[in-house]
C-alpha positions as CSV (number, residue, x, y, z in Angstrom):
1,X,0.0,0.0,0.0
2,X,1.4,3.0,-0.8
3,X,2.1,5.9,1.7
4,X,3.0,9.1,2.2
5,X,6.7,9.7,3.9
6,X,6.5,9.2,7.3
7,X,5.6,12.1,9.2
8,X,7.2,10.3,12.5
9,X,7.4,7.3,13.6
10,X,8.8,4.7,16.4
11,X,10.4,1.2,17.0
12,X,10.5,-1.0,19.4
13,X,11.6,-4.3,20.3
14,X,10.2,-7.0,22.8
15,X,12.1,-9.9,24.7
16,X,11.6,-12.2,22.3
17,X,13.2,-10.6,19.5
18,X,10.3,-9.3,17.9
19,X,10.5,-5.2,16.3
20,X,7.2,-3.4,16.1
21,X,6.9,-0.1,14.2
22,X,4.5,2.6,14.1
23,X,4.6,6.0,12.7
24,X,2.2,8.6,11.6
25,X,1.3,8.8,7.4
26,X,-0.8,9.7,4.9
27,X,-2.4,7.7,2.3
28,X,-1.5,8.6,-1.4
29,X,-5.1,8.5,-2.7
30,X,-6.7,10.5,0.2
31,X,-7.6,14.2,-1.4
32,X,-6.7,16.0,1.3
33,X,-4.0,15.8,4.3
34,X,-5.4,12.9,6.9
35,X,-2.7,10.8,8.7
36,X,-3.6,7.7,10.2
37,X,-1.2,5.7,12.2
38,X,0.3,2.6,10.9
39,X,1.8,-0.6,12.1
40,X,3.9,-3.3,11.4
41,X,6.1,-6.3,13.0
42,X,9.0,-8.1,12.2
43,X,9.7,-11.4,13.5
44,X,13.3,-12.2,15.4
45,X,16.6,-13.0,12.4
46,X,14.4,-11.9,9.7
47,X,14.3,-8.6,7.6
48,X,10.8,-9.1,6.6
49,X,8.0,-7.0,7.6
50,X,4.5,-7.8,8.1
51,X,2.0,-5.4,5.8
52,X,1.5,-2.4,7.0
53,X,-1.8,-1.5,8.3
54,X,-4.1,1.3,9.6
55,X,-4.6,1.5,13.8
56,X,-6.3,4.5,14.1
57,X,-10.0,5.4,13.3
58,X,-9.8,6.4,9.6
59,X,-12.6,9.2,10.7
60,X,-10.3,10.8,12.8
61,X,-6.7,12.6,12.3
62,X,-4.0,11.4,14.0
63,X,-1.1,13.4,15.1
64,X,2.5,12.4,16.3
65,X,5.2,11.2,17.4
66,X,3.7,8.0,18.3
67,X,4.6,6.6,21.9
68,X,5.7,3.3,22.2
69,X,5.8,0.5,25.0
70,X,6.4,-3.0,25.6
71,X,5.7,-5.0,28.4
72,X,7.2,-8.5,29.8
73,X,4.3,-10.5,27.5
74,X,5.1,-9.2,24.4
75,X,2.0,-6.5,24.9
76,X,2.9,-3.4,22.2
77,X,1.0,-0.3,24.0
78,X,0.9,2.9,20.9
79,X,-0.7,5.8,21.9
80,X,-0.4,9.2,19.6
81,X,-1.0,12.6,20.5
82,X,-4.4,13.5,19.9
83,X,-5.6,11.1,23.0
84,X,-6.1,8.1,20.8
85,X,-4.3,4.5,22.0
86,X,-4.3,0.6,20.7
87,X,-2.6,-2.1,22.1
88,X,-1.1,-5.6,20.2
89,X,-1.8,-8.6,21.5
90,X,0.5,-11.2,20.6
91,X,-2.0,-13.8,22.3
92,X,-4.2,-13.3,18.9
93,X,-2.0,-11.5,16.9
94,X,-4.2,-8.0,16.8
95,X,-4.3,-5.1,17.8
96,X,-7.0,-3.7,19.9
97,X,-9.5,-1.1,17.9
98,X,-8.1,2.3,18.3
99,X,-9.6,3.9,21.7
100,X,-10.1,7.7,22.8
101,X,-8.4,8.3,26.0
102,X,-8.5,11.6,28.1
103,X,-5.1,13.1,27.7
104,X,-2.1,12.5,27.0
105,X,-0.1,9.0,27.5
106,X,2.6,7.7,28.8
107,X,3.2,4.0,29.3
108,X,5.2,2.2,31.7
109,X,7.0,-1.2,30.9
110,X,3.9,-3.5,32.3
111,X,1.5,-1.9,30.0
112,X,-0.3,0.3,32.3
113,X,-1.2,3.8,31.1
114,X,-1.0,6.8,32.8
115,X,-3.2,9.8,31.1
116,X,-2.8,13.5,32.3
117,X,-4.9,16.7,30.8
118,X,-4.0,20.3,31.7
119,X,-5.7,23.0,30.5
120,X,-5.8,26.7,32.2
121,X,-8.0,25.5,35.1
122,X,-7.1,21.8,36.1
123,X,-5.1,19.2,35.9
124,X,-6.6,15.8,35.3
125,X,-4.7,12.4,36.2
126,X,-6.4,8.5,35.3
127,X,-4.3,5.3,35.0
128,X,-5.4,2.2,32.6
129,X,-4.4,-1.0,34.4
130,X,-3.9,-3.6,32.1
131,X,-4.7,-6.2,34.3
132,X,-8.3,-5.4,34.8
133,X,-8.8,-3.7,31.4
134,X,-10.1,-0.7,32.9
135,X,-9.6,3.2,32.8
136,X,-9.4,4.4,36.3
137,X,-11.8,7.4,37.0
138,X,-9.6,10.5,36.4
139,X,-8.4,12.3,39.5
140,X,-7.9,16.3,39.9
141,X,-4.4,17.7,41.1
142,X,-4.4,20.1,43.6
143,X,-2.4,23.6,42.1
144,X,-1.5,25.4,45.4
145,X,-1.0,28.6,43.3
146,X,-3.6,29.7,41.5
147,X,-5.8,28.3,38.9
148,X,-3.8,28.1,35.7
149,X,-0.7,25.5,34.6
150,X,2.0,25.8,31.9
151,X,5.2,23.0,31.1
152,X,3.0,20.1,32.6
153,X,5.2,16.6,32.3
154,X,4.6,13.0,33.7
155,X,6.8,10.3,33.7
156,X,6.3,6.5,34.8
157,X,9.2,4.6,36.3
158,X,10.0,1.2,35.6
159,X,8.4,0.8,38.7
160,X,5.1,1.9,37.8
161,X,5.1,4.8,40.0
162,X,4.3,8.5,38.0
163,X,5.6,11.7,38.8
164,X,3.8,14.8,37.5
165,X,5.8,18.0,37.1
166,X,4.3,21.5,35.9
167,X,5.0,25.5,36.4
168,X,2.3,26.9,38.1
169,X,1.0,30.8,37.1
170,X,-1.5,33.1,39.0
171,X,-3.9,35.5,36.5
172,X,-4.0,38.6,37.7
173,X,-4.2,42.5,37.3
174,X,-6.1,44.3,34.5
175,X,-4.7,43.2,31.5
176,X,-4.6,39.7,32.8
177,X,-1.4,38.2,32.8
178,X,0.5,35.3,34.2
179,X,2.8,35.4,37.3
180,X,4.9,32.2,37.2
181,X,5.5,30.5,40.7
182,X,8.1,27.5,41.9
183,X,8.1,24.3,39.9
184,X,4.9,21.9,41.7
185,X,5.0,18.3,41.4
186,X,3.1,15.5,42.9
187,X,3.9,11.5,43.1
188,X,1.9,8.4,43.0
189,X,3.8,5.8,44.1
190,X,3.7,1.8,42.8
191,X,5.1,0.6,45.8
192,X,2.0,-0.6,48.8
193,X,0.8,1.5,51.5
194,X,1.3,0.3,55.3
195,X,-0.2,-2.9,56.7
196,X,-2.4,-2.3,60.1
197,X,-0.8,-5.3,62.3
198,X,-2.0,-7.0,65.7
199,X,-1.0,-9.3,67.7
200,X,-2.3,-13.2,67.0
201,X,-0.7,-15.0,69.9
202,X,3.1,-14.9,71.5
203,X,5.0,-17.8,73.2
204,X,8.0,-19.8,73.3
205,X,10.6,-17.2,71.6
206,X,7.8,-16.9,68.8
207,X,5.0,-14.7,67.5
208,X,2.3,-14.7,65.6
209,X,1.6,-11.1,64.3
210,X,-1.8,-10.8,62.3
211,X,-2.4,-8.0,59.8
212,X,-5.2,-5.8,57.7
213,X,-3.2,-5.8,54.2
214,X,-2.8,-2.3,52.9
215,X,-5.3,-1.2,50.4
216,X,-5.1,-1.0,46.7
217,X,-7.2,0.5,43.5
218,X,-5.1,-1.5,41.1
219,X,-4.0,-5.3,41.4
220,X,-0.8,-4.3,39.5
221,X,0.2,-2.4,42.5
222,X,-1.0,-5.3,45.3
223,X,1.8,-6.6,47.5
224,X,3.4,-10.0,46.8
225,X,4.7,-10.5,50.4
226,X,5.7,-8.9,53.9
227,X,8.7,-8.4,55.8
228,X,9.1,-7.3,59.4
229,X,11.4,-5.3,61.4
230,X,12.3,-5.4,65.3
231,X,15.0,-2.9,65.2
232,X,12.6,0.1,63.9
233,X,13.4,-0.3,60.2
234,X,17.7,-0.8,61.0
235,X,17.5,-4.3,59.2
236,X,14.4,-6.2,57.4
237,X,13.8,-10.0,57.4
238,X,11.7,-11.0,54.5
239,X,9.2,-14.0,54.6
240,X,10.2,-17.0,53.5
241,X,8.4,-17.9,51.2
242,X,6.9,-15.2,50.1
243,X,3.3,-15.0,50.9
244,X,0.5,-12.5,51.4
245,X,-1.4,-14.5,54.0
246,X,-2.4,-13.3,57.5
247,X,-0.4,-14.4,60.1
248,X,3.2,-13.6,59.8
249,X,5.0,-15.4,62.1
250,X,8.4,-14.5,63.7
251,X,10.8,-16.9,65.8
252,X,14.1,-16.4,67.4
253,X,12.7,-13.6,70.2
254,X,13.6,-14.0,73.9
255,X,11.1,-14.6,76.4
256,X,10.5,-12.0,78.9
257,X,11.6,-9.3,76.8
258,X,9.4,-6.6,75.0
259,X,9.4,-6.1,71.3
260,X,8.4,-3.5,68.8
261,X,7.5,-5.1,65.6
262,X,6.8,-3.6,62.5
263,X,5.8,-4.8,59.2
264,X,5.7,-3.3,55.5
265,X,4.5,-5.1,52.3
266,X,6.5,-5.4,49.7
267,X,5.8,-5.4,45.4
268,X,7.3,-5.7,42.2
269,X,8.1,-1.9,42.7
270,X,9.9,-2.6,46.4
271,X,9.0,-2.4,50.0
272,X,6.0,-0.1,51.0
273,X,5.5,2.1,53.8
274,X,6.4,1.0,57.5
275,X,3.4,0.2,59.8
276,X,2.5,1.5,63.2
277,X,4.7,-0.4,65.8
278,X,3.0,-3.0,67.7
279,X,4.7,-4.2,71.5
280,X,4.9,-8.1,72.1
281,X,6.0,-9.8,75.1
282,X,6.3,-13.7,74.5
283,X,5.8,-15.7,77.4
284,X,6.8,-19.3,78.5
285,X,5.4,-22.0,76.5
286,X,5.1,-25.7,76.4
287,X,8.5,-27.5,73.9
288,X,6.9,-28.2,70.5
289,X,5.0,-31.6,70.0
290,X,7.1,-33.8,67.7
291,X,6.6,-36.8,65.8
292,X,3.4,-35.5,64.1
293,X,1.6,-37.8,61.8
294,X,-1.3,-38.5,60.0
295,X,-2.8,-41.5,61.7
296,X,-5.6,-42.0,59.3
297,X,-7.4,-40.9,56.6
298,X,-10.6,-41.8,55.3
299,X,-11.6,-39.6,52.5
300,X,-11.3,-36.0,53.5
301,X,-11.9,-37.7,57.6
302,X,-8.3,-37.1,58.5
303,X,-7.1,-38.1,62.0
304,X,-3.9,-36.8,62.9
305,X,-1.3,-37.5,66.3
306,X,1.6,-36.1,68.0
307,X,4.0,-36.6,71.0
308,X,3.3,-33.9,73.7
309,X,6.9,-33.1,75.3
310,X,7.8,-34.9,78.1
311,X,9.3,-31.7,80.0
312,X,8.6,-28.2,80.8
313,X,4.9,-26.6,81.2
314,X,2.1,-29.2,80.3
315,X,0.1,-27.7,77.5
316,X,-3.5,-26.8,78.6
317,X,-4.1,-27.2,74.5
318,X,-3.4,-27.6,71.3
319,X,-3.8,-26.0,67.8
320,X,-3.5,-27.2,64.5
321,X,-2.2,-24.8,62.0
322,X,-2.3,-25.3,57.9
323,X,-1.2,-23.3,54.9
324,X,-1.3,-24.3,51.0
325,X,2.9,-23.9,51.0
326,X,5.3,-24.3,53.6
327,X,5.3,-22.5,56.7
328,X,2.1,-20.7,55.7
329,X,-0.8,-20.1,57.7
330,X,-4.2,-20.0,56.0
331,X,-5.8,-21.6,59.1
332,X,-5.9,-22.4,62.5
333,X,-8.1,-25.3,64.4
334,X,-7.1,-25.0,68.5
335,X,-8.6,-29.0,69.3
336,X,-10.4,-28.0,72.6
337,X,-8.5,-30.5,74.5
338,X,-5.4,-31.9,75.9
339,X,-5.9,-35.1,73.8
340,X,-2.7,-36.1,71.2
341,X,-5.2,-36.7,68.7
342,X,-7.7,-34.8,66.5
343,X,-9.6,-35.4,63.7
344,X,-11.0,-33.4,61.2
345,X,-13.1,-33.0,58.2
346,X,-10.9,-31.3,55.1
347,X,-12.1,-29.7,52.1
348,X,-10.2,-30.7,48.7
349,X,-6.6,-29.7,48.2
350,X,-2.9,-30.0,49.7
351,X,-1.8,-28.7,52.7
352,X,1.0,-28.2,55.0
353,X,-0.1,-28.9,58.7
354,X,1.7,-28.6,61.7
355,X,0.4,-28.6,65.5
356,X,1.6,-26.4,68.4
357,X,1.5,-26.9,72.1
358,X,-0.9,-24.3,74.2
359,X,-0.6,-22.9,77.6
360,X,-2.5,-20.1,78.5
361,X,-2.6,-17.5,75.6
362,X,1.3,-18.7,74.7
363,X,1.7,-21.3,72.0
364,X,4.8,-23.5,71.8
365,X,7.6,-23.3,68.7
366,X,5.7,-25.8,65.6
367,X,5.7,-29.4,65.2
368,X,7.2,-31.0,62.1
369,X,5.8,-30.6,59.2
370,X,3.9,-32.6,57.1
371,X,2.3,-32.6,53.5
372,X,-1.8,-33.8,53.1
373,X,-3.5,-34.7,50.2
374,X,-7.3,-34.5,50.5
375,X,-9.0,-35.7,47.0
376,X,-6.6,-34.7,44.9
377,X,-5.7,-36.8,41.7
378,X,-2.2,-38.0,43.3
379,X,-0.7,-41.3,43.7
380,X,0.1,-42.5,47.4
381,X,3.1,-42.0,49.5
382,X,5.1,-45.2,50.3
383,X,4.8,-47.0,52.9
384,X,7.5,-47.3,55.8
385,X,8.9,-49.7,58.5
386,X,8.3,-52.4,56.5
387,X,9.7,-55.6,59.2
388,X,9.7,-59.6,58.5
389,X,9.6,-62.4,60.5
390,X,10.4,-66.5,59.3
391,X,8.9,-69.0,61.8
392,X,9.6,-72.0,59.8
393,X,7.6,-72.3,56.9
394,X,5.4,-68.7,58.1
395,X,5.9,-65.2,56.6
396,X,5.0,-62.3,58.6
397,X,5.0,-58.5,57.6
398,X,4.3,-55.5,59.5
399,X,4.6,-52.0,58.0
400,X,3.1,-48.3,58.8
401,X,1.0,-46.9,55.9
402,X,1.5,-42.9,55.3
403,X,-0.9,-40.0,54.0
404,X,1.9,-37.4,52.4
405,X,0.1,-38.3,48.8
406,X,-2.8,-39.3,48.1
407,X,-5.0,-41.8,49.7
408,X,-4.2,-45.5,49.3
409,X,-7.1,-47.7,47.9
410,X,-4.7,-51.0,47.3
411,X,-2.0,-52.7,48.8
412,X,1.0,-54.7,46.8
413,X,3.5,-57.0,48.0
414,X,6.4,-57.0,45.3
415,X,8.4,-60.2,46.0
416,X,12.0,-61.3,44.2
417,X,14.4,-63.9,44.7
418,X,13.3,-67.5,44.2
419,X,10.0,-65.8,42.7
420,X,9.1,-62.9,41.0
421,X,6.0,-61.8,41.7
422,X,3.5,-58.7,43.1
423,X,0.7,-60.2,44.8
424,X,-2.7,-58.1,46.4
425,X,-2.5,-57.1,50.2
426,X,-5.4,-56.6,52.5
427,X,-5.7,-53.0,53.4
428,X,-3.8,-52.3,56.6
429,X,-0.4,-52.5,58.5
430,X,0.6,-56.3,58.5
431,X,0.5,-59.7,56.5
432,X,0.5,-63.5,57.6
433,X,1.3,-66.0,55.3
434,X,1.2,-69.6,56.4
435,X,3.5,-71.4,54.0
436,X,6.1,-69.8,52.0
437,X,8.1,-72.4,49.2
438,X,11.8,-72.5,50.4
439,X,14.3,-70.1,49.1
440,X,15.5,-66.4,50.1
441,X,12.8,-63.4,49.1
442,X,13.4,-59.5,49.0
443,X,10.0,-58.1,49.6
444,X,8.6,-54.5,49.7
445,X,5.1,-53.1,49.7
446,X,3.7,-50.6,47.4
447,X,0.1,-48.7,47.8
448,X,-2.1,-47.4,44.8
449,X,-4.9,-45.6,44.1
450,X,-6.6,-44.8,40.6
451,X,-4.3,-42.0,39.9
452,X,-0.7,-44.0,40.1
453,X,1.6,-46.5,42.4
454,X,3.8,-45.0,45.7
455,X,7.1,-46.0,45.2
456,X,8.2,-48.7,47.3
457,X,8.5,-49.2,50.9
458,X,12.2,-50.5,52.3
459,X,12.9,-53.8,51.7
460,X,13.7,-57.0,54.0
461,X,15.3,-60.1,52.7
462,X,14.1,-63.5,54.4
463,X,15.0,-67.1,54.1
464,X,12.6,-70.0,54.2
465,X,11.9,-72.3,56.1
466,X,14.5,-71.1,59.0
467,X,14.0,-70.8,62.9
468,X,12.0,-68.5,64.9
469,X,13.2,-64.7,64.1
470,X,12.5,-63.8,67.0
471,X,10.2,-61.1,69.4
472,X,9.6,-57.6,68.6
473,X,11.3,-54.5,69.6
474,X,9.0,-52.0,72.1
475,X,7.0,-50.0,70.6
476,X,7.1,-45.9,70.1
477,X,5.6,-43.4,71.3
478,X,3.6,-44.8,74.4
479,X,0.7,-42.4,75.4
480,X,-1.6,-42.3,77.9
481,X,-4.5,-40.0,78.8
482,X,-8.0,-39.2,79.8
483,X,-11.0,-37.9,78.2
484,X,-13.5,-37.4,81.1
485,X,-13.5,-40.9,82.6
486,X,-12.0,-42.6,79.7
487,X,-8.8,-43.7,79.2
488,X,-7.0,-44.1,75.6
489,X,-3.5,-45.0,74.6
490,X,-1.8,-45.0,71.6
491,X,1.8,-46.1,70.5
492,X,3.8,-46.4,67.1
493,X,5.3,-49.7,65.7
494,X,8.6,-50.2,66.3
495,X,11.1,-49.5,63.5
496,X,13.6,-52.1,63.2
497,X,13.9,-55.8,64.2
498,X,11.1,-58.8,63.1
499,X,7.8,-58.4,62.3
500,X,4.8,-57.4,64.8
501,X,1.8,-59.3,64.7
502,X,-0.1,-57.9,67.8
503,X,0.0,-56.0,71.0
504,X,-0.4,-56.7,74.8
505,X,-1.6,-53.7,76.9
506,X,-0.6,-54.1,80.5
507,X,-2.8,-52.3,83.3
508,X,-2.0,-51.9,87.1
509,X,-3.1,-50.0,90.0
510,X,-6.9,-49.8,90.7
511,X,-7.3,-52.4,87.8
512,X,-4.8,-55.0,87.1
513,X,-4.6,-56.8,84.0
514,X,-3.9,-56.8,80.1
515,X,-5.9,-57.1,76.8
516,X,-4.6,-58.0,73.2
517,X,-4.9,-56.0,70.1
518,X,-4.1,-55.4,66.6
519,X,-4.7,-51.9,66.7
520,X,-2.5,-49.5,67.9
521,X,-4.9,-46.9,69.9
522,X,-7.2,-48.1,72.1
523,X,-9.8,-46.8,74.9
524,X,-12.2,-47.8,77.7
525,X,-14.1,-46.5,80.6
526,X,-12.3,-46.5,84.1
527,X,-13.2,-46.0,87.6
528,X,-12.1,-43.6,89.7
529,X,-8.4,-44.5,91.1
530,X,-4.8,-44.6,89.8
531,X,-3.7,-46.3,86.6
532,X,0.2,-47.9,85.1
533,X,-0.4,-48.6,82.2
534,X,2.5,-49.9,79.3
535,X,2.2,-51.7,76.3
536,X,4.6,-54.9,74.7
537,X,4.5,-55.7,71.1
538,X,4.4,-59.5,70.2
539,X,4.3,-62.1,67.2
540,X,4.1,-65.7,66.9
541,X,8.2,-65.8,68.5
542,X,6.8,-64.9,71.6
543,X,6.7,-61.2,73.1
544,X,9.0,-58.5,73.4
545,X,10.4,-55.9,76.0
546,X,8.0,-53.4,77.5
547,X,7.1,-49.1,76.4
548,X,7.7,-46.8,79.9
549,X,5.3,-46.6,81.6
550,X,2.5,-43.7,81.8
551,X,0.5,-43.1,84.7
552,X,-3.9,-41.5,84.3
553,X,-5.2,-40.7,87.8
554,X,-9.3,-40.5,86.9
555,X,-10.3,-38.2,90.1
556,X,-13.7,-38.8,92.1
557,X,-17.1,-37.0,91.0
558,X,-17.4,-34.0,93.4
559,X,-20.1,-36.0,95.4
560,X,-17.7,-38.9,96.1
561,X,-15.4,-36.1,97.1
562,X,-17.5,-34.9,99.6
563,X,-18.3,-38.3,101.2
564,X,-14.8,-40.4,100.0
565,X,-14.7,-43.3,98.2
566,X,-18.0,-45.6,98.0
C-alpha cells in the first residue's frame, strides 16, 4: 500500500526478539491531508515485515510522534498525541481497535497507562491497568498557586510509579497576565501503602503477628509479600516464602523481653511504607510436639497424632495450623483439649499442617511438618517400616501406611528372589502367610490408588523355612491419657527388628490386668483410682520388651469427694 513519507514514527523491540513499528502517514489516494497511524512487526533474524496496516480510526486525524511500549508479555501499548491509544496482543495477533483516552499517555513497561490533561483550570490524572482492562476514574491535582498550569510533564518509572511536574502561574491584574511560581509536582507511588498489624498470639521465643493488608485501587500495585522489622526499620527480614497470608510469624525472640515489631509489604516496585509499631511480650510456653503424623485418613476424615513433650509446662491445648505452601498459615483449628489426637473434616486440596503446644494465651515453637493430600488426583506415598519375621515355613510383615500423597485404595507385596511376583495385600499394617516355598525373598510393599503407584516401601530379605526370628522391639511413642473418665492410649510400631503381629496392653493399679490387640490406639471406661499402664509388642516368637510406663489418675465426682470413696 502505498504511503506518504512518514511524518514520525517509532520502534521498538520486545524480549523475544520481535521489532514493532508505528509511525504517523498519509495515504496517497486520500484528497486531502489525513494521517492515520500505521503498524507493522517483524519477527526475530528476519528482515521481513508484516504489511502495513491502519490503527487508528480512519474518521479521525492522528497526530505524532507515536509513543511506544512493551511490556514482559510481548504486549505493544501505541498511543499518539491526539488522545487516541491501541494495544497488540501477541496472544491473537491484533491489535485492539483504536480507543479515545483523556489526555495525554505515557506507558510504563507493564503496560499500564498513565493519562494526564492540563488545561488553564485543572489538571486531570487516570491510570489504565492492564490487568483489569479498565480506565481508572480520572483524579484532579491540587495547584496550590492559582488556577492556571504551563510546562505540565509525567513520567512513569519502571516501577510503575508516576511523577507529575508543571510551572504553576497566578492570572492577575487588569490586563490579565500570568505570574509564574516554583516548579509543583506531585507523586503516585507503585510501591503498597502500610499494613495495620495486631498481635495473634506470642509464646516460646515466637510470635504470631496478624495484619489488615494495605489497600489497593489496582491489582498491579498489590503486595506479593511482607517483611518485618524489630529494630525500627535498622535491618528487614523478609518471609520465607513469600506469601501475602495473615499471620506472619516470627521466631528467634527472647522470652520475657518486650518487642516493637513492624511490618511493610512489599511489590514488584519494592517495599512499601512502615506500619504503626505493635509491643509483644512472649511468654513461657510448652516444647513443641514432635513426631506429628497422619494416623488415618478416610476420604477427606483425616485423623492426625503427636507426641506432647515430656518436659517443661504441660500444655493446657493444642492447635492445628495449615497453609497451602510451607510454613504458611491460611488456618488455624485449636482441638479443645489436651488429647494427642484430633480429627478433622478437610475440604479438597494440599496442605501443610503442623500442630503447636498451648498454655494459657502462649503457644509453643511448631511441630514438624507434614504434606496432606485431601481428594486430589495424586498417587500415594510409600509405605514405611516395613519388618519380616520367618517361623519356619510362616511369613510375617508388618509396616506403617503414610498420608503425604494421596489416599491409598490397594495394597501390593512385590516379591524377588526365588519368585518374582506382586501379589494383592489386604488393606492395613501387617500380613501372615502360612507357608512360603523354600528359598530367600526380597520383599517390599507398594500402595495405589486410581491415579498411580507409591514407590516402594524398604525392603527385607528373608530365608525360608528357618527358625523363629524372634520377638519384637517396644514399641514408640507410648501415650496415655484421659478424656472425662475414659482412658485411651496409643503407641507407634517399632522400626527395626522382626515383624509385629499384635500387642499386649498391660494395666495396674486400681485395675490389674492386660488385653490384646491389633490396633495401635485403644480406649475404655475406668473408675475412679490410679492407673500404670505400658504396652509390649508381640508375634508368633513370643513377646517383646516393654514401652515406659504412663501413669492416668481419673479423680472422684465432686459428690464422692465430699463423702470419700464408696
Amino acid at each position: 500500500m502505498s504511503v506518504l513519507v512518514s511524518i514520525e514514527g517509532r520502534l521498538i523491540v520486545d524480549s523475544a526478539g520481535n521489532t514493532t513499528a508505528v509511525w504517523i502517514a498519509n495515504r496517497i489516494d486520500q484528497p486531502t491531508f489525513s494521517p492515520l497511524a500505521w503498524a507493522a512487526r517483524s519477527p526475530p533474524g528476519t528482515v521481513t515485515w508484516t504489511e502495513a496496516r491502519p490503527i487508528s480510526d480512519p474518521a479521525e486525524q492522528a497526530g505524532g510522534p507515536p509513543q511506544l511500549r512493551v511490556d514482559e508479555v510481548g504486549r505493544v501499548t501505541a498511543s499518539w498525541s491526539n488522545r487516541w491509544a491501541a494495544q497488540y496482543r501477541p496472544s491473537i495477533d491484533e491489535w485492539t481497535p483504536p480507543a479515545r483516552i483523556p489526555g495525554v499517555p505515557v506507558v510504563d513497561r507493564a503496560g499500564n497507562i498513565f493519562i494526564y490533561s492540563a488545561d488553564a483550570t485543572a489538571i486531570e490524572v487516570a491510570r489504565y491497568s492492564v490487568t483489569t482492562e479498565v480506565l481508572g476514574i480520572p483524579e484532579p491535582v491540587l495547584m496550590s498557586n492559582g488556577r492556571s498550569s504551563l510546562s505540565v510533564g509525567l513520567l512513569v518509572d519502571n516501577s510503575g510509579g508516576a511523577t507529575l511536574v508543571w510551572s504553576p502561574c497566578r492570572l492577575e491584574g487588569q490586563p490579565v497576565r500570568c505570574t509564574h511560581g516554583a516548579l509543583e509536582s506531585t507523586r503516585w507511588l507503585a510501591t503498597p501503602a502500610a499494613p495495620v498489624p495486631t498481635l495473634a498470639h506470642a509464646g516460646g521465643g515466637e510470635v504470631a503477628v496478624a495484619f489488615t493488608p494495605p489497600p489497593t485501587g489496582d491489582p498491579a500495585f498489590a503486595a506479593t509479600s511482607y517483611e518485618y522489622t524489630t529494630d525500627e526499620g535498622s535491618t528487614w527480614t523478609p518471609r520465607v516464602p513469600a506469601s501475602t497470608v495473615s499471620p506472619l510469624r516470627i521466631a528467634g525472640l527472647r522470652e520475657g523481653i518486650t518487642h516493637r515489631i513492624r511490618l511493610r509489604a512489599r511489590n514488584r516496585a519494592g517495599p512499601g511504607v512502615m506500619s504503626e509499631a505493635i509491643v509483644v511480650l512472649p511468654e513461657p510456653a510448652p516444647e513443641a510436639p514432635t513426631d506429628f503424623v497422619v494416623l488415618a485418613q478416610s476420604g477427606s476424615r483425616i485423623t492426625f497424632g503427636w507426641t506432647p513433650a515430656d518436659h517443661g509446662l504441660a500444655p493446657t491445648g493444642f492447635a492445628l495450623e495449615a497453609g497451602r505452601v510451607p510454613s504458611e498459615v491460611v488456618a488455624t483449628l485449636p482441638t479443645g483439649g489436651t488429647a494427642p489426637i484430633f480429627t478433622v473434616t478437610a475440604p479438597a486440596g494440599t496442605y501443610y499442617v503442623r500442630v503447636h503446644a498451648l498454655a494459657g494465651s502462649a503457644w509453643s515453637l511448631a511441630s514438624n511438618e507434614i504434606r496432606v493430600v485431601v481428594q486430589q488426583p495424586e498417587a500415594p506415598s510409600a509405605p514405611v517400616g516395613l519388618l519380616g519375621l520367618v517361623n519356619g515355613p510362616e511369613l510375617a510383615l508388618s509396616w506403617t501406611n503414610t498420608f503425604t500423597g494421596g489416599e491409598p485404595t490397594n495394597l501390593w507385596l512385590l516379591v524377588s528372589g526365588a519368585t518374582t511376583t506382586s501379589l494383592p495385600l489386604p488393606m492395613g499394617d501387617g500380613f501372615r502367610f502360612a507357608l512360603v516355598p523354600p528359598g530367600v525373598y526380597t520383599l517390599s510393599v507398594v500402595a495405589s490408588n486410581a491415579y498411580g503407584v507409591s514407590p516402594p516401601s524398604n525392603t527385607v530379605t528373608l530365608t525360608f523355612p528357618d527358625l523363629c526370628s524372634g520377638v519384637p522391639q517396644a514399641p514408640l511413642a507410648f501415650q496415655a491419657w484421659l478424656v472425662g473418665t475414659t482412658i485411651v492410649v496409643s503407641w507407634s510400631p517399632p522400626v527395626s527388628g522382626p515383624a509385629v503381629t499384635g500387642y499386649t496392653v498391660q494395666v495396674t493399679g486400681a485395675y490389674a490386668g492386660h488385653f490384646t490387640t491389633t490396633a495401635r490406639t485403644q480406649s475404655g471406661v475406668a473408675a475412679p483410682g490410679r492407673y500404670t499402664l505400658n504396652v509390649k509388642a508381640t508375634n508368633p516368637c513370643g513377646t517383646g520388651p516393654p514401652t515406659p510406663e504412663q501413669t492416668v489418675v481419673v479423680p472422684w465426682s465432686r459428690t464422692r469427694d465430699a463423702t470419700g470413696p464408696a
